[in-house]
N, C-alpha and C positions, 0 to 999 in steps of 0.2 A: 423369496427364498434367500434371506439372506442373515446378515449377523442377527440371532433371535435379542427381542427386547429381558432383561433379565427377569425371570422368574421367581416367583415366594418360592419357600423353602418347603409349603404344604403340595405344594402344585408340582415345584423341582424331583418330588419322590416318584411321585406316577410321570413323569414324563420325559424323564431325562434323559434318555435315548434318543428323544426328538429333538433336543435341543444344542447338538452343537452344528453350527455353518457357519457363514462368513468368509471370508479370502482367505485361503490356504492351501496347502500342497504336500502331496507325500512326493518325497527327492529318488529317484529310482537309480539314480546315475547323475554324474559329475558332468558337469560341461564341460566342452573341446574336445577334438578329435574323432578317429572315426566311433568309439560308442557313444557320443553325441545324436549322432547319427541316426544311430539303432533305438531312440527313446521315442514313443509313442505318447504324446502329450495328450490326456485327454482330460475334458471338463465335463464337472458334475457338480449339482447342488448337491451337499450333500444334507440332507433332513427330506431323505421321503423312504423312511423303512417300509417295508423289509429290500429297496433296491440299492437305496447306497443312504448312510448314516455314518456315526462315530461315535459307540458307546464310551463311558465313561471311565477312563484308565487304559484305555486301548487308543494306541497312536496310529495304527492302521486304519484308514476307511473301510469298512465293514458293508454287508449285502450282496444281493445275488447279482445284479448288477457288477458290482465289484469285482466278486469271483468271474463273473462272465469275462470280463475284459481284460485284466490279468491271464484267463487261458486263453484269449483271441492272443495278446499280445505275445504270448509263448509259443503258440502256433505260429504267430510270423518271424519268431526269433527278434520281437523287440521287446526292450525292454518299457516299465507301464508307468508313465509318470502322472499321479489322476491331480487336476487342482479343482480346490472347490470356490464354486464363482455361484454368484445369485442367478438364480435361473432364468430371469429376465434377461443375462449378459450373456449367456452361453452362446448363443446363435450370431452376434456382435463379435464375441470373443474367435469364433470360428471362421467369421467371414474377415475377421483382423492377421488369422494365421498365427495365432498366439497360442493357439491350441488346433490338433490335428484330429481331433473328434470328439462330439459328446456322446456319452450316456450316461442318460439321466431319467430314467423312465418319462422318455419323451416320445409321444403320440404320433404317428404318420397320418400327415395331412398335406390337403394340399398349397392351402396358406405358407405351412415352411416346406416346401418342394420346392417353390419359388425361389425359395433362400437358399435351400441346401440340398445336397443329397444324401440319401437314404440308404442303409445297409440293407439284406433282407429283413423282413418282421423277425425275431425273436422273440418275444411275449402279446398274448392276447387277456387285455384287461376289459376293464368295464367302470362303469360308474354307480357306483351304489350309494344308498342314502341311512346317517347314522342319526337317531335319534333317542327323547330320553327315554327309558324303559317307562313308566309312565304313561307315555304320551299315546291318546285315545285317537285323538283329530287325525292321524296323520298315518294312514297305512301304504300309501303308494305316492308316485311324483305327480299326479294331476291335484293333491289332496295339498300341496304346497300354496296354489292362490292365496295372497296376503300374507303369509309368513315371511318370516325373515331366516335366510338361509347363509350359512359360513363358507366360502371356500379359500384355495389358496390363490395367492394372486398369480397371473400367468397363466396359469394349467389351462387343459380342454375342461374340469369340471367347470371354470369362471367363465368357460367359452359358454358352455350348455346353458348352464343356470341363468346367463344375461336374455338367454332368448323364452326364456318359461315368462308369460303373461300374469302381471299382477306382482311377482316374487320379489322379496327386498335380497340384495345380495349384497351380502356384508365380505368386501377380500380381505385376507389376515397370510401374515407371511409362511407360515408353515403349518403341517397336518396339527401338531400340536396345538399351536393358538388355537384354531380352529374348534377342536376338540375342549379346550376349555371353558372358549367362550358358550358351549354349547354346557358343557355343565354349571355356568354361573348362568346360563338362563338368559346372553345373552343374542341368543337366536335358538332357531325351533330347530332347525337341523344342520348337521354338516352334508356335504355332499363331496365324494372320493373319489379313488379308484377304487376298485374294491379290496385287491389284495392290504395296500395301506388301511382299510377300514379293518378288517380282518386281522392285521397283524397288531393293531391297535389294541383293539379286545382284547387278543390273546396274552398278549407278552406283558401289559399292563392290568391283567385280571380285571377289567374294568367295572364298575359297575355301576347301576342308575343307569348305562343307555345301551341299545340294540340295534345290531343290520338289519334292515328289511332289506329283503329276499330281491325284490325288483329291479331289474339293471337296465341302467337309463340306456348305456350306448356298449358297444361293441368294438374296441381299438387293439390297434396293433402300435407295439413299442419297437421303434428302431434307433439304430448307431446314426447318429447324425455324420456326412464328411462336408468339407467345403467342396463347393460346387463347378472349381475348377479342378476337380481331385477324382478323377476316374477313375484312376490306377488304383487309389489306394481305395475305393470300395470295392473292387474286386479282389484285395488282397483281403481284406474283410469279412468280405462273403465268403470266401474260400475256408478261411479259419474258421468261422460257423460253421460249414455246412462240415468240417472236419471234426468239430466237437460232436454234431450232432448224430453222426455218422458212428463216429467209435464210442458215444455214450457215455461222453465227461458229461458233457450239456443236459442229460437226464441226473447226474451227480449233483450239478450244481443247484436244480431246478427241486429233486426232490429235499437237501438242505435245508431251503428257505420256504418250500412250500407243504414239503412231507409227502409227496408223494412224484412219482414221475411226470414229464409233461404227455 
């Protein structure tokens, strides 16, 4: 998830809302002093819409993800400094103290528990599988044996799909590649989250492929903190459970999703 390889200018049309990431940061506040202080550093890849992105002409990080933490931040009275790092770095980046939390539509498990701590869940995803409209062989995930399948590198889907017998799994850095590789035919399916598969479709009129219905797995997305960081997951938690309560967090959720959680 990281600086995407440049795009054709056929491809750049339908996809360019996937394609901006690499190192960079939106500046919330000035260093020194006490609102130094008051900044909430947090890291995000950002190319996984609809959670955090940066559409084209717009200098704000965009997604629901985005809007979420921006009102955690305002709940706690800090202000939100988000940068964008490869998602492979996030978790390095956090246990370095360079940043004071991710989100990043990032999965609770117990692999990174090890590493970090976890806010309460906020979002429950899944894994679904996108393929070409077309395609006959392929109606459910047992129906994958011998094919070759796309996903993003890092993610839980690259977790899943390394464990399915038989399957060629081809990592490619963002939902994008992924997805195009699948329409030049160079793999038989992508596999996602499902909202990203979903938003896919939608906002890119897609066409030539479809979701099957089927969801591999069952996840819950939480705020990453460092795990010497107690306090400040409770300050966290709090501000969730405060959105969640007065019914911003139904704001923010119906937004990006269109309807309530």
């Amino acid at each position: 998830m990281n600086m995407k390889k440049v795009l054709s200018l056929l491809a750049a049309g339908a996809f360019a809302m996937f394609a901006f990431a690499g190192c960079g940061s939106e500046q919330a506040a000035p260093a020194g002093g006490d609102k130094q202080a008051k900044v909430l550093k947090v890291g995000s890849s950002i190319d996984f819409p609809p959670f955090e992105f940066q559409d084209e002409g717009q200098k704000e990080y965009q997604g629901f993800d985005m809007d979420l933490i921006r009102a955690i931040g305002k709940e706690m009275g800090r202000e939100v400094e988000i940068q964008n790092l490869g998602f492979d770095g996030l978790i390095p980046a956090l246990q370095g103290k360079s940043i004071d939390v991710i989100i990043s539509g990032m999965t609770i498990n117990d692999e990174r528990k090890e590493n970090v701590r976890f806010s309460d869940p906020y979002y429950q995803s899944g894994l679904t599988m996108v393929v070409r409209e077309d395609e006959q062989a392929i109606k459910k995930f047992a129906d994958l044996k011998g094919k070759k399948v796309a996903v993003q590198i890092g993610t839980t889907s690259a977790a899943e799909v390394k464990k399915m017998e038989g399957v060629e799994v081809k990592e490619l850095n963002t939902p994008a590649d992924c997805f195009m590789e699948l329409k030049a035919k160079g793999v038989d399916a992508v596999i996602n989250d499902r909202p990203v598969n979903d938003y896919f479709i939608t906002k890119n009129a897609a066409q030539g492929v479809k979701v099957l219905e089927e969801k591999l797995t069952a996840e819950d997305y939480g705020i990453a903190i460092n795990k010497e960081n107690e306090e400040l997951q409770k300050e966290v938690n709090a501000a969730l459970k405060k959105l969640k309560d007065n019914g911003e967090y139904d704001k923010i959720f119906a937004k990006w999703f269109g309807e309530k959680k």
